[in-house]
N, C-alpha and C positions, 0 to 999 in steps of 0.2 A: 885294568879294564876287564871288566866280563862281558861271554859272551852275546847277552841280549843289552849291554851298554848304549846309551846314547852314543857314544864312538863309533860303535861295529854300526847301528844303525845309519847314522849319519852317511859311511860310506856304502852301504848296503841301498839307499837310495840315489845317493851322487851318483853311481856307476849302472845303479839299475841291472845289475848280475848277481845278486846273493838270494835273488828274490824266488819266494817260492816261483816252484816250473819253470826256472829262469838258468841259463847259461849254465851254474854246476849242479844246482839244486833243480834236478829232475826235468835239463832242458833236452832239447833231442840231438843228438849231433851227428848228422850225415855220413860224416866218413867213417863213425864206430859203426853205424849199421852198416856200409860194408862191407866192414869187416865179419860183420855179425853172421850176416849171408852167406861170408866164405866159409867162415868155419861151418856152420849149418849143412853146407854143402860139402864140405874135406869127410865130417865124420856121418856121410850119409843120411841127412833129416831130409831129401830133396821136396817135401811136403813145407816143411819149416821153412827152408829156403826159401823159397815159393814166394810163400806167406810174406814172410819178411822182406824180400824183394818189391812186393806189391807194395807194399805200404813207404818204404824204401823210394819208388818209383814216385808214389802220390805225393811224398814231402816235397821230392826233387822239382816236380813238378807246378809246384806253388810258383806264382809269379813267372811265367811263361819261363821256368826250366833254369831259373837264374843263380842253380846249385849256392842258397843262403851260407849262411856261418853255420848258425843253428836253428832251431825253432823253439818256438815257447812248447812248454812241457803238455802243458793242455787245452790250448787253442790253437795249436800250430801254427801258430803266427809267426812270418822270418822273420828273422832276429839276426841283428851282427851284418858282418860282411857282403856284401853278394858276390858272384863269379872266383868262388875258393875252389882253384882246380883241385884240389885233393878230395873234397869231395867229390868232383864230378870223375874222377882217377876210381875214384871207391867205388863208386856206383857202376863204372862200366866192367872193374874187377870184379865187383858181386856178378852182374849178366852175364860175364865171359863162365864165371866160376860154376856156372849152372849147366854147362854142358862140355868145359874141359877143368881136368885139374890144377890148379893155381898155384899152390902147397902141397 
């Protein structure tokens, strides 16, 4: 099988996650951006931070706050799950991480 195979395709539609902007190919995922924030905030970017919180904040916020799986890469569209406490864990350690140390 190679990689552009009718095989790979076939499951690349059945599951609808290989897909461009989609789940690992350039989807957005929640709790790495809080992550993202922290560090931003551990090695003093508190501008970066910021920024990236903001936006952080507006994914979270899709769907009356319903912290999704993921979102599409470039519609941000939710996608996946809803109510993934690790995300919403991630998102409130990004905000705490903006005015005390975390790490």
């Amino acid at each position: 099988m190679n990689a552009g195979g009718q095989s790979t395709r076939r499951r690349r539609g059945a599951h609808r996650r290989n897909l461009e902007h989609q789940y690992p190919n350039d989807g957005i995922w929640p709790m790495l951006g809080g992550f993202y924030v922290m560090a931003l905030a551990r090695v003093g970017d508190a501008r970066g931070a910021q920024q990236a919180l903001t936006r952080l904040a507006y994914a979270n916020s899709l769907n009356n706050w319903l912290f999704t799986e993921w979102f599409h890469g470039k519609t941000l569209a939710p996608m996946g799950m809803r109510g993934q406490s690790w995300n919403a864990a991630a998102f409130l350690l990004a905000r705490l991480s903006m005015s005390e140390r975390i790490f």
